[in-house]
C-alpha positions in Angstrom: 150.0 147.4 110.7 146.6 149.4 110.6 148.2 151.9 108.5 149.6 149.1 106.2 146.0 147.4 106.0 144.4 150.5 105.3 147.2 151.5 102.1 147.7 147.6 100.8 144.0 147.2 99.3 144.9 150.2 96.8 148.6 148.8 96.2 146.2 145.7 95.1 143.7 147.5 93.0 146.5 149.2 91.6 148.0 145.4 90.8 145.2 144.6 89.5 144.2 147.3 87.5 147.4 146.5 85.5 147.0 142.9 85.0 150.4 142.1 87.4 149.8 138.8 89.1 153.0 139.5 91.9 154.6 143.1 92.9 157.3 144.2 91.4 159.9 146.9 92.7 158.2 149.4 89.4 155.0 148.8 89.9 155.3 149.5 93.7 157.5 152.7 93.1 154.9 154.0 90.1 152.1 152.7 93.0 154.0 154.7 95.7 154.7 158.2 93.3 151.2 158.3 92.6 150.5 160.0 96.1 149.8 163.8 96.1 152.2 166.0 95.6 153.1 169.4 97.5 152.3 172.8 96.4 156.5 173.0 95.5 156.0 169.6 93.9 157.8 167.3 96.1 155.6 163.6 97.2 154.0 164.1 100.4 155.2 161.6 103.1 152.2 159.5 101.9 154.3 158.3 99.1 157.5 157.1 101.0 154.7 155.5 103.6 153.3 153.5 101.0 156.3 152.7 99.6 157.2 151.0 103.1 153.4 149.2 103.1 154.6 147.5 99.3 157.9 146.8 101.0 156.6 144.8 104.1 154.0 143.2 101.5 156.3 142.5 99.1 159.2 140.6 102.1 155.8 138.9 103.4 154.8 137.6 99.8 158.3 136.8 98.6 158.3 133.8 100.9 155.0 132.0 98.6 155.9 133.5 95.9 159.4 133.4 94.5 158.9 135.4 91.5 158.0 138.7 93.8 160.6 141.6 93.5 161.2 143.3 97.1 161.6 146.9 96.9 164.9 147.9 98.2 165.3 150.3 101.3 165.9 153.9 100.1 164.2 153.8 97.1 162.0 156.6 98.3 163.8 158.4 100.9 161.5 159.7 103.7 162.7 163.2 103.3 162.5 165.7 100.8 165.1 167.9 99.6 167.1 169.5 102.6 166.8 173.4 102.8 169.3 175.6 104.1 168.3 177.6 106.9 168.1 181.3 107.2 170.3 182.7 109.8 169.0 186.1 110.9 171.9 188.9 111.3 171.9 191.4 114.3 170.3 193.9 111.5 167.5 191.3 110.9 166.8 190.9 114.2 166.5 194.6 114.8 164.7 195.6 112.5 161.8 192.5 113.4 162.1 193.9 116.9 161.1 197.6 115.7 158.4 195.9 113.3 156.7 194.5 116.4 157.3 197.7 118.6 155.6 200.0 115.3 153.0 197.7 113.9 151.4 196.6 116.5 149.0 198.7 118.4 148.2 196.9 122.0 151.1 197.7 123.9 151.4 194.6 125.9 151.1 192.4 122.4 154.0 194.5 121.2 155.8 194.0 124.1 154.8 190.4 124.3 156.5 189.9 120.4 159.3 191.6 121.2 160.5 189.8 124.1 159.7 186.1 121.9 161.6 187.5 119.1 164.5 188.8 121.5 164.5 185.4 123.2 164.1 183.2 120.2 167.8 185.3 118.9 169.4 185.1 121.9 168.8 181.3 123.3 168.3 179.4 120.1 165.1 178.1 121.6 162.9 176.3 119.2 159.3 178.2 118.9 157.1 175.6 120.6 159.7 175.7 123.3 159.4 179.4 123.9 155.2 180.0 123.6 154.7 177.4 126.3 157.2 178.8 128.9 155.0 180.1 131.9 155.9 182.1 134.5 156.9 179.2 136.6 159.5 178.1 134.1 161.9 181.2 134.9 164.1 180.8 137.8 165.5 184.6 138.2 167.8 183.9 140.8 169.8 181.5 138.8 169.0 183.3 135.2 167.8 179.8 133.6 164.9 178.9 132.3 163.1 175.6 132.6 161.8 174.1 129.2 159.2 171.5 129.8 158.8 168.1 127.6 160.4 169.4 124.8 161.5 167.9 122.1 161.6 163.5 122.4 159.4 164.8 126.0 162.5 165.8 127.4 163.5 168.7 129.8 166.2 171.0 130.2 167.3 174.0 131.7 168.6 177.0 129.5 170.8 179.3 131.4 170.8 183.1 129.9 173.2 185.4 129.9 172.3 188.8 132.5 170.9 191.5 129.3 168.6 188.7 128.4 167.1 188.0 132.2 167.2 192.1 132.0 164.9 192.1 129.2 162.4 189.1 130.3 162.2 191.0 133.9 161.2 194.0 131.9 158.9 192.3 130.0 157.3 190.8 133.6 156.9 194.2 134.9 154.9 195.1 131.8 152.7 192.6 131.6 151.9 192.4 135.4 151.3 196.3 135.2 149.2 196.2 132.3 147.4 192.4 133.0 147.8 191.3 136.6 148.1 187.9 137.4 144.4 186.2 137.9 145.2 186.2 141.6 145.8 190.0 142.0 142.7 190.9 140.0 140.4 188.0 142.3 141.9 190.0 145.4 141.9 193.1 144.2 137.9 192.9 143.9 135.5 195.0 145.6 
């Protein structure tokens, strides 16, 4: 409703504007395709949002006033087009991996891209999942990990196959070595 109230006083002035004394399903679409566009040219989701604030306005109105048209549903689908996604081959993948290990000079930030890229490829983990994963989160005597609240707040564990545990274990030597958990370096103090 407050996003409704705040979009419905411009679906009005828009009315207005054009002499139209009820809504109509073109003047709400033309309303609704008036909302900026993307850089690739597609209407933002502002435009199927205010096609849904005409809608509700228009059901709400059609019961004082029977000569209002009520926009169908799907007339601006949510969504733009659908892109196919880009699956990375083992050659891909590689050469990312020897990108990171060239490119970037701080050996524990090499390291650190590495290990996300080689985890990303081999668990299917979405990105967000992966960058909050905290030491906590990896249970090395059953080789799964535990991803927090992800997607819908949901939880799950991710078993991985042994090379993969291999290569996070590595990756937890590193880092430890070359920046200690804040515990060590509290205790290690003089």
């Amino acid at each position: 409703m407050a996003e409704a109230g705040r979009l419905l006083p411009g679906f009005m002035a828009y009315l207005d504007a054009r002499g139209l004394a009820t809504v109509t399903v073109e003047a709400a679409l033309a309303w609704a395709q008036q909302a900026p566009k993307s850089p690739a040219g597609r209407v933002t989701t502002i435009g199927p949002r205010r096609m849904t604030a005409a809608r509700g306005f228009a059901r709400y109105l059609s019961g004082i006033d029977a000569s209002t048209e009520v926009p169908p549903l799907g007339l601006m689908p949510r969504r733009g087009p659908w892109r196919q996604p880009y699956i990375y081959t083992p050659d891909d993948i590689s050469a990312l991996l020897a990108a990171a290990r060239r490119r970037i000079a701080s050996p524990l930030r090499a390291a650190t891209y590495q290990t996300l890229i080689g985890l990303l490829a081999a668990s299917g983990l979405r990105i967000g999942e992966a960058i909050k994963l905290d030491r906590g989160d990896v249970d090395w005597a059953q080789g799964v990990l535990l991803i927090r609240e992800s997607k819908f707040g949901k939880s799950r564990l991710m078993p991985l196959h042994p090379s993969s545990m291999q290569a996070l274990a590595g990756y937890a030597r590193l880092r430890d070595q070359l920046q200690p958990p804040a515990a060590e370096r509290l205790s290690s103090r003089p």
